[in-house]
Structure formats: structure tokens, C-alpha cells
Short mmCIF file of the C-alpha atoms (twelve columns), coordinates in Angstrom:
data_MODEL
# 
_entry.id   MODEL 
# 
loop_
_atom_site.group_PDB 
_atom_site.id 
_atom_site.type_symbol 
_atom_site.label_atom_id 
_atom_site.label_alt_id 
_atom_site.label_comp_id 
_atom_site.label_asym_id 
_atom_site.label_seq_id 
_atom_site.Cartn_x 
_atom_site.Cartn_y 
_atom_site.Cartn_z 
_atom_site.pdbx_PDB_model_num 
ATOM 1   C CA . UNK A 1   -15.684 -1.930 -14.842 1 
ATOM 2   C CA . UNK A 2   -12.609 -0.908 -12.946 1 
ATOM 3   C CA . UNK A 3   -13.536 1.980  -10.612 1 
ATOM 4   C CA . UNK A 4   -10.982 3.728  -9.567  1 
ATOM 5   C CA . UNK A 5   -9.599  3.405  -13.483 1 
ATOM 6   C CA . UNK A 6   -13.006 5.568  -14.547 1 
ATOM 7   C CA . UNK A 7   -12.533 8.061  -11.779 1 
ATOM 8   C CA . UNK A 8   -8.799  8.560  -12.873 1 
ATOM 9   C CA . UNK A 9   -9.989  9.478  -16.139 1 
ATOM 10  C CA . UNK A 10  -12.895 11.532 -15.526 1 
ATOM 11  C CA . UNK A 11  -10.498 13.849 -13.349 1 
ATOM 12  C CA . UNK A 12  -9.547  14.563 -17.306 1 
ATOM 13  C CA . UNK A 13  -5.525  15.493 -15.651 1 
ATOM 14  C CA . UNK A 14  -2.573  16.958 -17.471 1 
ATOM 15  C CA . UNK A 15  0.878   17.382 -16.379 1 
ATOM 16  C CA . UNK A 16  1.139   21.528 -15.542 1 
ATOM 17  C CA . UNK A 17  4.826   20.799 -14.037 1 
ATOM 18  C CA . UNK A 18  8.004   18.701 -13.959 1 
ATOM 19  C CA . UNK A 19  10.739  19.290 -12.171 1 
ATOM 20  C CA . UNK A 20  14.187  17.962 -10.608 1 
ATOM 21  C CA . UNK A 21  15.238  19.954 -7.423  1 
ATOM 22  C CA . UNK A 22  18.669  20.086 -5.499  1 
ATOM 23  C CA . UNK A 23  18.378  21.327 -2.147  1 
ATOM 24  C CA . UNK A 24  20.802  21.736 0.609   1 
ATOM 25  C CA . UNK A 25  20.182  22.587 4.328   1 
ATOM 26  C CA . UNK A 26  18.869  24.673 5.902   1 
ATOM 27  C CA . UNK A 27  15.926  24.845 3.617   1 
ATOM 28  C CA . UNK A 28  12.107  25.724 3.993   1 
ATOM 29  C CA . UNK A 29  9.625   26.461 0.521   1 
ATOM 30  C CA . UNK A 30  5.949   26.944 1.585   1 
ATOM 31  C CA . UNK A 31  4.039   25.826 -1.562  1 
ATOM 32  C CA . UNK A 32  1.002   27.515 -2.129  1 
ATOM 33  C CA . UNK A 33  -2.316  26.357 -1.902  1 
ATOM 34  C CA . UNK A 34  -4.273  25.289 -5.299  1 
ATOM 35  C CA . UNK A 35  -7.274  22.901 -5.130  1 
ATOM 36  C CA . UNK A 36  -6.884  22.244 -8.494  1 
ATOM 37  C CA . UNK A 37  -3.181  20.140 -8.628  1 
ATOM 38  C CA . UNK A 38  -2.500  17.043 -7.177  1 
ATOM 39  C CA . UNK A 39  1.345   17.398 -6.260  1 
ATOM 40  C CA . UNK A 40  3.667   14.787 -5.640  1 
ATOM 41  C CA . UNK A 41  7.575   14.462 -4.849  1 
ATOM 42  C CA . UNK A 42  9.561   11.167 -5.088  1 
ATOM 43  C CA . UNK A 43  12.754  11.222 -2.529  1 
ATOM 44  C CA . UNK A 44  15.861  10.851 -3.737  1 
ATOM 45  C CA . UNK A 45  19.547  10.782 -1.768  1 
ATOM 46  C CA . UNK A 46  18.919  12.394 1.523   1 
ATOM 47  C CA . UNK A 47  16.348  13.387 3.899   1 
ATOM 48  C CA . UNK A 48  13.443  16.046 4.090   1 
ATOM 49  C CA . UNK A 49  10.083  17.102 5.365   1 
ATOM 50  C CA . UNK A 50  7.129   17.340 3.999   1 
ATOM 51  C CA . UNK A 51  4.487   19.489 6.807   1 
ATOM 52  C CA . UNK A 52  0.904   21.115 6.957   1 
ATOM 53  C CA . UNK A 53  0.071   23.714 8.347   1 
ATOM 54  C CA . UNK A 54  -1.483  21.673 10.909  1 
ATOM 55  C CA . UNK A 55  1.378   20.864 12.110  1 
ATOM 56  C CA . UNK A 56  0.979   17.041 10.579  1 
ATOM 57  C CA . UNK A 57  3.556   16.065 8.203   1 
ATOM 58  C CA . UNK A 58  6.394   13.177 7.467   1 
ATOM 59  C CA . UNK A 59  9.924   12.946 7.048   1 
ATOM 60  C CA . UNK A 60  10.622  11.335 3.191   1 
ATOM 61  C CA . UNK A 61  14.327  9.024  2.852   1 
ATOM 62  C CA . UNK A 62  15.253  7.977  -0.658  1 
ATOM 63  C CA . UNK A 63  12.131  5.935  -2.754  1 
ATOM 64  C CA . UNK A 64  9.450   7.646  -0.726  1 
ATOM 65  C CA . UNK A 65  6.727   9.232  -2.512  1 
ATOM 66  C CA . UNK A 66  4.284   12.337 -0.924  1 
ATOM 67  C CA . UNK A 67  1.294   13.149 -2.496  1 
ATOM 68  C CA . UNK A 68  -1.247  15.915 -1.961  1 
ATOM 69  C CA . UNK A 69  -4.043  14.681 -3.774  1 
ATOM 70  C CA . UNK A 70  -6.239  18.289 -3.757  1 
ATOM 71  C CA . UNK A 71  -3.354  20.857 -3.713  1 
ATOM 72  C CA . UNK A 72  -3.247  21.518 -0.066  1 
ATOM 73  C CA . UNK A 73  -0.753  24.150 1.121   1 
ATOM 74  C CA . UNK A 74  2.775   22.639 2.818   1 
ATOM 75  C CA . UNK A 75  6.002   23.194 3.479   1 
ATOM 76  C CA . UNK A 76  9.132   20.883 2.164   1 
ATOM 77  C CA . UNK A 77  12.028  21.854 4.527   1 
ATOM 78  C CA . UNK A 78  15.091  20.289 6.010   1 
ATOM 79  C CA . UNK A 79  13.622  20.245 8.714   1 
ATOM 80  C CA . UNK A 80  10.358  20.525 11.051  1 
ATOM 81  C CA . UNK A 81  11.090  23.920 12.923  1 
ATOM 82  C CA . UNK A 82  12.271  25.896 9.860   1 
ATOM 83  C CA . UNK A 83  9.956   28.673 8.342   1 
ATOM 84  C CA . UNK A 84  8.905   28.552 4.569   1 
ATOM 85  C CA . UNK A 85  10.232  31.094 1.700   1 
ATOM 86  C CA . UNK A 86  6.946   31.415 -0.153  1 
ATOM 87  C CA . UNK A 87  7.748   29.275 -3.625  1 
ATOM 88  C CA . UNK A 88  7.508   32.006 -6.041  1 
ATOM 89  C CA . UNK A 89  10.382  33.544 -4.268  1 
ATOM 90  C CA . UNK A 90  12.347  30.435 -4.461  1 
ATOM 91  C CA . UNK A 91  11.917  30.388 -8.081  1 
ATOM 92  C CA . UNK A 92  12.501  34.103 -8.729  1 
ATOM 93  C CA . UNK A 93  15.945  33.801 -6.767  1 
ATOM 94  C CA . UNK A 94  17.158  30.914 -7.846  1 
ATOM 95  C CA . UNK A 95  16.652  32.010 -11.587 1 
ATOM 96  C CA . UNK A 96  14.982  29.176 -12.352 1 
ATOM 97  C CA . UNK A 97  13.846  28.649 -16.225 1 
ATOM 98  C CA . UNK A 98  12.913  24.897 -15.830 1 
ATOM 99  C CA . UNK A 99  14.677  21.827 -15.648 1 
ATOM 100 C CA . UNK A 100 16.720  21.718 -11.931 1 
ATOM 101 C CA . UNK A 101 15.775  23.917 -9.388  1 
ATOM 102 C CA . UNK A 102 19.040  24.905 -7.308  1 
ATOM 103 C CA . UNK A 103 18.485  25.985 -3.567  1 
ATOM 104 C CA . UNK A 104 19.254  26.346 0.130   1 
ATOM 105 C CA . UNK A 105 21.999  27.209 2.517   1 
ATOM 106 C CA . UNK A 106 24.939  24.657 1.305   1 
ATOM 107 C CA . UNK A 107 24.975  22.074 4.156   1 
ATOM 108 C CA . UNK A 108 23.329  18.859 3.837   1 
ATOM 109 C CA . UNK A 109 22.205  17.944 0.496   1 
ATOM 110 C CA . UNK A 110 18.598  16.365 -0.678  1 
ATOM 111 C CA . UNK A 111 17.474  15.734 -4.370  1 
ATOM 112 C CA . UNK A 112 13.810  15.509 -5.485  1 
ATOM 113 C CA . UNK A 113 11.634  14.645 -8.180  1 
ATOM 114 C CA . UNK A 114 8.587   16.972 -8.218  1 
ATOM 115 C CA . UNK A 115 5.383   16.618 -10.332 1 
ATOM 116 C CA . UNK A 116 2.298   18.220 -10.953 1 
ATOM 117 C CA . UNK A 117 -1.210  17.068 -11.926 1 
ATOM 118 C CA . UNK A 118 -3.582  20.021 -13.093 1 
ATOM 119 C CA . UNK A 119 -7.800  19.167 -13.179 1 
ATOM 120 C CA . UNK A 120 -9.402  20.289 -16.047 1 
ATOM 121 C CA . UNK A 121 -12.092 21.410 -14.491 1 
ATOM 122 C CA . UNK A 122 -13.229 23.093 -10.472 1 
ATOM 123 C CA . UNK A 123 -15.278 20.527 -9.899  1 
ATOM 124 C CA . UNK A 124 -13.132 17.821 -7.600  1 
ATOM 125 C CA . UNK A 125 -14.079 14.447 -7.359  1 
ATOM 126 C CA . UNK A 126 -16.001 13.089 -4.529  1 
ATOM 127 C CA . UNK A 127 -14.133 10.146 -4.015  1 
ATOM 128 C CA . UNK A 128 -10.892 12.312 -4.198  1 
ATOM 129 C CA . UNK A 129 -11.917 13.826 -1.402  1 
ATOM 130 C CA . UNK A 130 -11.832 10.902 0.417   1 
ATOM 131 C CA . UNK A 131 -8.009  11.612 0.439   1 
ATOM 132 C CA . UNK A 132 -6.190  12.494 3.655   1 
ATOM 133 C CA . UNK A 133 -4.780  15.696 2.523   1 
ATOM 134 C CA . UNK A 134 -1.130  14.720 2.811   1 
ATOM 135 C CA . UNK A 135 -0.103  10.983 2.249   1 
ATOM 136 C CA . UNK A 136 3.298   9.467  2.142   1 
ATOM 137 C CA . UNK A 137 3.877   5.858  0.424   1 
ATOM 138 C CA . UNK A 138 7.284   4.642  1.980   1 
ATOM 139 C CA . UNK A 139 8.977   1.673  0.141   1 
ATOM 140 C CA . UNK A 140 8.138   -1.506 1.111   1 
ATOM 141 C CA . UNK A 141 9.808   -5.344 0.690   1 
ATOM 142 C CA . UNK A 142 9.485   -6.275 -2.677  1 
ATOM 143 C CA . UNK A 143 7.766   -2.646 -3.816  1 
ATOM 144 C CA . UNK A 144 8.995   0.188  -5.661  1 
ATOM 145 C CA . UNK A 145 8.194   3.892  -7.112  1 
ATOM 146 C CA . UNK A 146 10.957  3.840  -9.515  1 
ATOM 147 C CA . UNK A 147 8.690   3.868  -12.220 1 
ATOM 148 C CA . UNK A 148 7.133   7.137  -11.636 1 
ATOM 149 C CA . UNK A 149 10.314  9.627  -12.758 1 
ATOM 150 C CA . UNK A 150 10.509  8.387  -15.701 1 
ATOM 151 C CA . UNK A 151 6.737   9.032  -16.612 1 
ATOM 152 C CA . UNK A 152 7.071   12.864 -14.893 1 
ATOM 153 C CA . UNK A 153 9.706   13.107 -17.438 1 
ATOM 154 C CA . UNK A 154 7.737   11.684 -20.257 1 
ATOM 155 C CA . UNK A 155 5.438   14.459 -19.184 1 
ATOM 156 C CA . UNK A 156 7.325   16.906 -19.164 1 
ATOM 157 C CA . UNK A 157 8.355   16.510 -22.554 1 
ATOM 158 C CA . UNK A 158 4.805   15.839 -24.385 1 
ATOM 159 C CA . UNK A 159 3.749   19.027 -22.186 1 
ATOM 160 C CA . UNK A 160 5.818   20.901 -24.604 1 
ATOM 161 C CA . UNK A 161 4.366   20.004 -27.788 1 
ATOM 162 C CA . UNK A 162 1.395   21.755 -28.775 1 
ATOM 163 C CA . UNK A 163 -0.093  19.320 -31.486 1 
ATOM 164 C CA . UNK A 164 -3.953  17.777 -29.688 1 
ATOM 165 C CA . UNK A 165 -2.164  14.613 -29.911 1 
ATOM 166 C CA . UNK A 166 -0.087  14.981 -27.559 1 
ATOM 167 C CA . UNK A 167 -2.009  16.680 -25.292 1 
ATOM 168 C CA . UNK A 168 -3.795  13.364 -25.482 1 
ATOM 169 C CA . UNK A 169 -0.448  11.444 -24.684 1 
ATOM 170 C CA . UNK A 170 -0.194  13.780 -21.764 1 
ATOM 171 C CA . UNK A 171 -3.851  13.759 -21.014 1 
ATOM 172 C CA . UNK A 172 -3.253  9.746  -20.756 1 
ATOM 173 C CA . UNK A 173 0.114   9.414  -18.889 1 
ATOM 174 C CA . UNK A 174 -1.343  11.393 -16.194 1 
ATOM 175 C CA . UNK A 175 -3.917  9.630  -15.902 1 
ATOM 176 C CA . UNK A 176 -2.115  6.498  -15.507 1 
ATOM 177 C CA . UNK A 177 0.267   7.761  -13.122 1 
ATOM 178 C CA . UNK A 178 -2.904  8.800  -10.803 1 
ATOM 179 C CA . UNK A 179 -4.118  5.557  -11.301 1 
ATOM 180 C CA . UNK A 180 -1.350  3.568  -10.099 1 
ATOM 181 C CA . UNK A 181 -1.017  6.054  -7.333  1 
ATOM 182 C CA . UNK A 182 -5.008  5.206  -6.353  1 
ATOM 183 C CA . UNK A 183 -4.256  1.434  -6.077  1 
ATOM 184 C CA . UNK A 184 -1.150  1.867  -4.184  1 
ATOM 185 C CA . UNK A 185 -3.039  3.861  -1.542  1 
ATOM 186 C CA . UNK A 186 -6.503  2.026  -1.743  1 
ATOM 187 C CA . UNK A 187 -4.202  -1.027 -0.879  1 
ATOM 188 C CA . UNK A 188 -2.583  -0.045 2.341   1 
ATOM 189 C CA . UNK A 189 -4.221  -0.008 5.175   1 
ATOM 190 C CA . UNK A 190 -4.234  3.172  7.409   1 
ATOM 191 C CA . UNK A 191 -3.021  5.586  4.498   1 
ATOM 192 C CA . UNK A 192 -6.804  6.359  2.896   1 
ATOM 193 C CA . UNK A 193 -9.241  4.705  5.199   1 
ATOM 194 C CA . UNK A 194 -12.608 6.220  3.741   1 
ATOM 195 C CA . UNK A 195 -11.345 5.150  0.058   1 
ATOM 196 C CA . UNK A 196 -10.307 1.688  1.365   1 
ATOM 197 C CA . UNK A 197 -13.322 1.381  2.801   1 
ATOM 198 C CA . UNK A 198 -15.496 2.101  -0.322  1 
ATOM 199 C CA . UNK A 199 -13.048 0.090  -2.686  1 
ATOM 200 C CA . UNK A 200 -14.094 -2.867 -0.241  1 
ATOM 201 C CA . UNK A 201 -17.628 -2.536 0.203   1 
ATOM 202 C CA . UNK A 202 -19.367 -5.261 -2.441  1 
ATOM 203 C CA . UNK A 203 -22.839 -3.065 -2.650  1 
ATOM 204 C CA . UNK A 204 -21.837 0.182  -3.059  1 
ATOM 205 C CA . UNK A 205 -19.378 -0.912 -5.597  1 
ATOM 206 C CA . UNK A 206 -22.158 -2.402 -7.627  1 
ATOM 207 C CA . UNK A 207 -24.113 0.935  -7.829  1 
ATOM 208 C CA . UNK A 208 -20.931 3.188  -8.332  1 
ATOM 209 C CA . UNK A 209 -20.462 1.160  -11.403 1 
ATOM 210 C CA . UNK A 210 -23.903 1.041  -12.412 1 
ATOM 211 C CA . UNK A 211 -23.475 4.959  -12.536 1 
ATOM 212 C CA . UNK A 212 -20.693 4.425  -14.390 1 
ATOM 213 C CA . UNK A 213 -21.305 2.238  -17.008 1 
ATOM 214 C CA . UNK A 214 -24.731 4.185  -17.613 1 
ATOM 215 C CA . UNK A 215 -24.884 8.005  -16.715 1 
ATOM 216 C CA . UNK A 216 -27.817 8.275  -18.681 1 
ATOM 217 C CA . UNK A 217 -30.144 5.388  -17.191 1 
ATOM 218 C CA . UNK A 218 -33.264 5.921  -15.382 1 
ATOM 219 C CA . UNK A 219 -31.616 6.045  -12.235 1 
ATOM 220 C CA . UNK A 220 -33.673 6.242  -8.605  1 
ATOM 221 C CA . UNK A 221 -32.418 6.339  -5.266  1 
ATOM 222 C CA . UNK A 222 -34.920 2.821  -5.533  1 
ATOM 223 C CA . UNK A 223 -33.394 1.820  -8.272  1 
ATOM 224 C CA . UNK A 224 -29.572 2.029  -7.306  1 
ATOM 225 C CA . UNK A 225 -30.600 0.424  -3.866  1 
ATOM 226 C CA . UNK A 226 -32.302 -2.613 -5.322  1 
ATOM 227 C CA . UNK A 227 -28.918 -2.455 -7.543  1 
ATOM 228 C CA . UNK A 228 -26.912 -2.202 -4.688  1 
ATOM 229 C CA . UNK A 229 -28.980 -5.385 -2.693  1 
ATOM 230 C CA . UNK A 230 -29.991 -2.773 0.254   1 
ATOM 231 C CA . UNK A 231 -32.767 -1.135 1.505   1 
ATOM 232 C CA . UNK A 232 -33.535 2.877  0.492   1 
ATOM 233 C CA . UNK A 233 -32.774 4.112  3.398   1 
ATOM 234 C CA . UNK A 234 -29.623 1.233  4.481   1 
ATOM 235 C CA . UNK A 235 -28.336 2.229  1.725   1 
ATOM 236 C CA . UNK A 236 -28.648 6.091  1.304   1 
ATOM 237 C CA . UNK A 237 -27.220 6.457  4.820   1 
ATOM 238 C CA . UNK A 238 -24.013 4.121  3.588   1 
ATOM 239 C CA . UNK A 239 -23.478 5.636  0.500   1 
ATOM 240 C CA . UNK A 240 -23.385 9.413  2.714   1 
ATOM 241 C CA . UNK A 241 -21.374 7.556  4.859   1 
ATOM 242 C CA . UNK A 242 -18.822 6.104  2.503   1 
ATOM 243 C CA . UNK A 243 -18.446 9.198  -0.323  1 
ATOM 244 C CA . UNK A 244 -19.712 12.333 1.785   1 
ATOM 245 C CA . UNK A 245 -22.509 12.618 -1.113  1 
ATOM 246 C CA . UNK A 246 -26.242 11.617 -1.446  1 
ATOM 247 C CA . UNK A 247 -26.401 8.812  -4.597  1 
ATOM 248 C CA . UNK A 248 -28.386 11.288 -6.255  1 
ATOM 249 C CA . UNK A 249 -25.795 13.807 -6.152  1 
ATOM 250 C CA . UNK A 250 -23.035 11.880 -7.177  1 
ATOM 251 C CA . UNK A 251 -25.343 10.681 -10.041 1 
ATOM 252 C CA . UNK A 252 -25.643 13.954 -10.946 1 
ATOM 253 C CA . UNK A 253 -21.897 15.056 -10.275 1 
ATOM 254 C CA . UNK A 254 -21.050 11.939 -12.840 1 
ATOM 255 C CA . UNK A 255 -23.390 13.196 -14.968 1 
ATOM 256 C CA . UNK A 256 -22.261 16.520 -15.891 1 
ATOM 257 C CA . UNK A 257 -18.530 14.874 -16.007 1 
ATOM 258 C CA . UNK A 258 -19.867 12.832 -18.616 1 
ATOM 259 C CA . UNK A 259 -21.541 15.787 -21.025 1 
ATOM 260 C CA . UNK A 260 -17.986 17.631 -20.361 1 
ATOM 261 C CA . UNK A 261 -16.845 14.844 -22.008 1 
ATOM 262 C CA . UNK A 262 -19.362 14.024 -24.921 1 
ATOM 263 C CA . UNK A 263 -19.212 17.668 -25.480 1 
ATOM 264 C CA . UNK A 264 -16.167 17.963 -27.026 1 
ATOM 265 C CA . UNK A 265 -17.229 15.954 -29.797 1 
ATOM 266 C CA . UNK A 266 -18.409 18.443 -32.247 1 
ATOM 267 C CA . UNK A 267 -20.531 15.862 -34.028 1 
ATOM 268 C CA . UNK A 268 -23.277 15.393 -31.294 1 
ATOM 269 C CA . UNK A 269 -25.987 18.199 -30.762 1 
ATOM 270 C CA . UNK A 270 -26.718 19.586 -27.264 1 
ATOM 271 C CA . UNK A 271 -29.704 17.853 -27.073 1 
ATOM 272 C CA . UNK A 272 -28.351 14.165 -27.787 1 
ATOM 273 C CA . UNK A 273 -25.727 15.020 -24.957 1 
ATOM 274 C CA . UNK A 274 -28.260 16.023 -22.947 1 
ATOM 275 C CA . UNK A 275 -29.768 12.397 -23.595 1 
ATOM 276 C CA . UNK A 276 -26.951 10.112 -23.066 1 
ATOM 277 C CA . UNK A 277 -26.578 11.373 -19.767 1 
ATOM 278 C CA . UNK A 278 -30.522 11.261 -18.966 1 
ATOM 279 C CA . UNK A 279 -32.082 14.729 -19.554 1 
ATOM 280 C CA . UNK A 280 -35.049 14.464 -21.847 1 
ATOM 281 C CA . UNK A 281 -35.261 17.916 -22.662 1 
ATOM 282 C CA . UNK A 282 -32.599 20.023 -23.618 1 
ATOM 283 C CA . UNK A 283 -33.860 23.000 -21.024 1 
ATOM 284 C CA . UNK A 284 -33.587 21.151 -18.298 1 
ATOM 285 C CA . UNK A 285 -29.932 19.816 -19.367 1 
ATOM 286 C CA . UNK A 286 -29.191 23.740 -19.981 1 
ATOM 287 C CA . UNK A 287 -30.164 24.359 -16.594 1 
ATOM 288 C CA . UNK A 288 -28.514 21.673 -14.221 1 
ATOM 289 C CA . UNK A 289 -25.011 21.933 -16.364 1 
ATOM 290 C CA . UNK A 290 -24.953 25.653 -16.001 1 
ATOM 291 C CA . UNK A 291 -25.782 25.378 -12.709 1 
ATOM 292 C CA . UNK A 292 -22.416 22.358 -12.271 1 
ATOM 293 C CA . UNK A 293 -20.284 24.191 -14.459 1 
ATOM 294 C CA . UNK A 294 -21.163 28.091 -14.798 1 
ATOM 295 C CA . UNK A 295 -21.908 28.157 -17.685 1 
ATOM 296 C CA . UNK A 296 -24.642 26.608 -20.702 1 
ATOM 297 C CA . UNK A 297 -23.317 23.314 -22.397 1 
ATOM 298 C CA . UNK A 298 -23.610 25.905 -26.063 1 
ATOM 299 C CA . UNK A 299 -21.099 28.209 -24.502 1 
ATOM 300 C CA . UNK A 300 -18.813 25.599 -22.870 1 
ATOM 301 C CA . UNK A 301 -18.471 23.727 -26.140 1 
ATOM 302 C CA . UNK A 302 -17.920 26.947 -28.149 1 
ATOM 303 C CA . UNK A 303 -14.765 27.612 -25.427 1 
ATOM 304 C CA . UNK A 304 -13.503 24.293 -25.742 1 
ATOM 305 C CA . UNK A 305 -13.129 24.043 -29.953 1 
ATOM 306 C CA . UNK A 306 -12.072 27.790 -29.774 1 
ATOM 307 C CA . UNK A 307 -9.221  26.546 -27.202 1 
ATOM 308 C CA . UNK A 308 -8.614  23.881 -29.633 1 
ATOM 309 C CA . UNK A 309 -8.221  25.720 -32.599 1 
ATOM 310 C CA . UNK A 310 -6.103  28.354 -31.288 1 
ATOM 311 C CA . UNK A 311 -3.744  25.416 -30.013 1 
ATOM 312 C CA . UNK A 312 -3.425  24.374 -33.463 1 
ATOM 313 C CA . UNK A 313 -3.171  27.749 -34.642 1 
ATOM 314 C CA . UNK A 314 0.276   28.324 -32.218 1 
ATOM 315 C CA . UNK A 315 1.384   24.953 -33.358 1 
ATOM 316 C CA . UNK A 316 0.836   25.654 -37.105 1 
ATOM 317 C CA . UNK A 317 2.394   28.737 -36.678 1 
ATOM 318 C CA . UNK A 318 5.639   27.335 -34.864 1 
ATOM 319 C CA . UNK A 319 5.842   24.977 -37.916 1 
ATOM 320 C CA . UNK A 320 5.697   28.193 -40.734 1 
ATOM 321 C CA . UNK A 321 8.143   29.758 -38.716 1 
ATOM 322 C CA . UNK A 322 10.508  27.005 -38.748 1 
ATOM 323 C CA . UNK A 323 9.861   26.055 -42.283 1 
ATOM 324 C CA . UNK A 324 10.629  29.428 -43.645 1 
ATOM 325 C CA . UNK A 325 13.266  29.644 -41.468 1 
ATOM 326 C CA . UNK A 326 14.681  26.628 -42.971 1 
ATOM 327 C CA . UNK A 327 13.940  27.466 -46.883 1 
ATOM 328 C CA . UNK A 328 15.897  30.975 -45.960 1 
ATOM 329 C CA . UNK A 329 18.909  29.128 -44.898 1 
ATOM 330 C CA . UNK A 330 18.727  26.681 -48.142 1 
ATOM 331 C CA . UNK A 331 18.401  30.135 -50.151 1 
ATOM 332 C CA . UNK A 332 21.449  31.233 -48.208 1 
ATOM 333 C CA . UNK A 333 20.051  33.977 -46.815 1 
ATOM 334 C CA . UNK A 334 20.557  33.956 -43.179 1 
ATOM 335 C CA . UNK A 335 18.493  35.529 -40.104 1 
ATOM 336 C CA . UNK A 336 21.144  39.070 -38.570 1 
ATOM 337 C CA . UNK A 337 21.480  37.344 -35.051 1 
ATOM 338 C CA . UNK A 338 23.032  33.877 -36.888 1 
ATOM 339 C CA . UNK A 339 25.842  35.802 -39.266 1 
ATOM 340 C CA . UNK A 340 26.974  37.422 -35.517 1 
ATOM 341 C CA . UNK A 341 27.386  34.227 -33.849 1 
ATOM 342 C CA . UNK A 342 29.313  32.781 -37.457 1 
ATOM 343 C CA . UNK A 343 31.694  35.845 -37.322 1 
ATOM 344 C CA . UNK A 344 32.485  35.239 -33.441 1 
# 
């Protein structure tokens, strides 16, 4: 089982934004913090910087790619000193309806590509966590981001159809992207250390994908260290060490991730969820997803077909529209706003 491949998709991403920007010095935007998108920019012509508040930060040339893997607040500027104009202010003056954001004082000029990944869910990832905060891939001999425009573009346009397949599509893309994005970074030495370190380390891959391949097994902090080829304690104190959890509650973390999952398939009862990922009785499932999630698995899966169905609804809807749009303009009957623009 490919690790980092199964975390990707249990993040369950979608694309939430896509866009090209054109900036020119002096420029400073201070975007926001949200723990729930992973942001990234690729560098085009020109030179900018990317800053925490911290104070830690990195200048991006064409190729370059910044990611901040749990949303964290920073500043894109042209350069280190400037202060940021809050985003939403950005957007509201520059009139910006989608597609390239225009800004900045005229001088020197700097073109990005900027994505956004959205979680599902508010429950982040252990292992994402492992993440420095900010992290900038520079191009390398023989190594290349080229590829990821071109799927932020794909993106964006899937994002825009309503129909649940291509929120699949979307679901999927962005979950590739991620993925290649994990490898990169799990690769290099010095950009992730903590998930380098775990992506190396023989035993505790063996129980992480025990975990995996089997949320619902009888799982003991015995049983994952005789899994793992270490002693209970040896290895309770490396797998702290390594993901900032206890196994147990990252076997429980996966756990609910899973029944998120399972849950949206209207065929399986509570209870059999409950099962496959190792709750014998349907109380206690009740209980410790409620607890994970806020709310009971019944109520979560009655939110998540309701969310469904009223996507298909809006799409449906679209559809009519157009259709009898359409049969009007066979009939030659024609909509008050259309005969204006054919007598102009």
C-alpha cells in the first residue's frame, strides 16, 4: 500500500480556487489565515516573496512552487519590508470576477499561478501536520513543476460543473496534485524533516499500513508493535515521536476518516459502518464519531445525501433552464434582453 497515496485521499480535497495573477511592484497581499486550504503559487516571469508572520519566508524566481500545506496566514509582496493589503481588499479593488487578478503599483512586473485545496472536513491530518508551515520547492537539474498549471486549470474548470461526476474528477485531480506535491517534499532533504523521517522508517511504515489496509481489525497497541517488530513501549514512544499522536489515536483518527467515507454509501446501515471500521455495537460507534466529528454518523449521512441532492437539483435546474430556453428560440419566441441586443 502506498502511504502517502492513502493519506492524499483520505484528506477527501477539492479545488475551492484557481487563479492567474499579474502583479507589479510595489506590492504586499496578506492572505488570510484558513486551516482548512492548502495554498500553493507556482512562479512565473519575475521575482516575489512569499513571508510569515514570523518573519520566515522565501523569495520565489520563475518554476518555483510555495506551498502552505494547513492554510497558514502570509504575505506575497515584492518585497520583504512592504506591509500587506488584507486580500479581500485586493479583490474588491481590483474588480476581480475570476480569471486574472490585476494589481500593484506599475513598476516591476511578476506573474503567478495560484491554487487552492479545500478539506472536506476540520479534522487535519496528522501526518499533514508534520508540514513546516511554509515550504518552497525550487527547480532543480533535470526537475520540473510545469505540470501543475495545467491541472489548477483543469480544476478550475470541473469546479464549475455541478453534475457529482465531476465533483469526483475534481475530488481526484486534487488529490493527485497533493500527491505529487507529498513525494516531491518527502524526497528532499531539509524541506519536511519529520515526514521524511516517517516515510523512511521500515517499522512504523509497516503499522501505518496495517491501519490502513484494515481500519476495522482488532487492533492493540500489542498488536501494532509486534506488527511493527518493536517493543510496546520502543515503539509507542517512536510512533509519538514520529506523527505527534499515540498509535491508538491515529487508529482512531483513521477510523472515523474511514466511516466518513463508507457513509456516503447509502446502501450500508450505520451499524455495518460501524463494523468495518471495528465498533461492535452501534452505540459505541454513535458515540466516538460524534465525539470526532460533532455530530451522530445518522445525522452526518442525512447532511451529506441532502447536499447531494440539492447539487443535482441546481444542476437539473440549470439544464431546464437552458432547454426551455432553447425550445423558445426554435419556437421563435425570444427572451426581451436578446431582441435589444439584435436591434443594436
Amino acid at each position: 500500500m502506498d502511504l502517502l497515496a492513502d493519506i492524499a485521499s483520505g484528506l477527501e480535497l477539492r479545488s475551492s480556487l484557481y487563479l492567474r495573477a499579474e502583479l507589479s511592484a510595489p506590492f504586499a497581499v496578506a492572505v488570510p489565515e484558513d486551516r482548512l486550504r492548502i495554498r500553493l503559487y507556482v512562479a512565473g516571469p519575475g521575482r516575489s516573496w512569499v513571508g510569515m508572520p514570523s518573519g520566515e519566508g522565501a523569495f520565489i524566481e520563475s518554476g518555483d512552487v510555495i506551498l502552505t500545506p494547513y492554510g497558514s496566514a502570509h504575505i506575497l509582496a515584492s518585497e520583504p519590508t512592504q506591509q500587506g493589503v488584507p486580500l479581500a481588499d485586493v479583490l474588491r479593488s481590483s474588480s476581480f470576477k475570476g480569471g486574472i487578478l490585476r494589481h500593484g503599483g506599475g513598476g516591476r512586473q511578476v506573474a503567478l499561478v495560484c491554487g487552492q485545496l479545500e478539506f472536506d472536513e476540520t479534522m487535519v491530518h496528522p501526518l499533514v501536520e508534520l508540514l513546516p508551515p511554509l515550504i518552497h520547492l525550487g527547480v532543480r537539474a533535470g526537475s520540473s513543476f510545469a505540470w501543475i498549471p495545467p491541472l489548477l486549470e483543469a480544476l478550475e474548470s470541473e469546479s464549475r460543473m455541478a453534475e457529482a461526476s465531476h465533483r469526483a474528477v475534481t475530488q481526484r485531480i486534487s488529490e493527485i496534485l497533493f500527491l505529487h506535491l507529498l513525494r516531491v517534499i518527502a524526497a528532499r532533504e531539509g524541506v519536511a524533516p519529520g515526514l521524511l523521517a516517517l516515510t523512511r522508517d521500515l517499522q512504523l511504515g509497516r503499522a501505518l499500513r496495517s491501519i490502513h489496509a484494515d481500519p476495522g481489525g482488532d487492533w492493540s497497541l500489542d498488536r501494532l508493535a509486534s506488527v511493527a517488530g518493536a517493543s510496546r513501549s520502543a515503539f509507542s514512544e517512536r510512533f509519538r515521536e514520529r506523527t505527534g499522536v499515540t498509535p491508538m489515536r491515529y487508529l482512531a483518527d483513521w477510523r472515523m476518516r474511514s466511516a466518513r467515507r463508507l457513509l456516503a454509501d447509502p446502501a450500508l446501515s450505520v451499524s455495518e459502518v460501524g463494523r468495518r471500521v471495528g465498533y461492535a455495537s452501534e452505540a459505541a460507534f454513535n458515540r466516538v464519531f460524534r465525539a470526532a466529528v460533532g455530530q451522530p454518523p445518522g445525522r452526518y449521512r442525512r447532511t451529506l445525501l441532502a447536499r447531494s441532492a440539492q447539487q443535482l437539483c441546481h444542476q437539473n435546474g440549470q439544464e431546464i433552464a437552458t432547454g426551455a430556453r432553447s425550445l423558445r428560440l426554435q419556437a421563435g419566441i425570444y427572451p426581451a434582453n436578446d431582441l435589444k441586443e439584435e436591434r443594436r
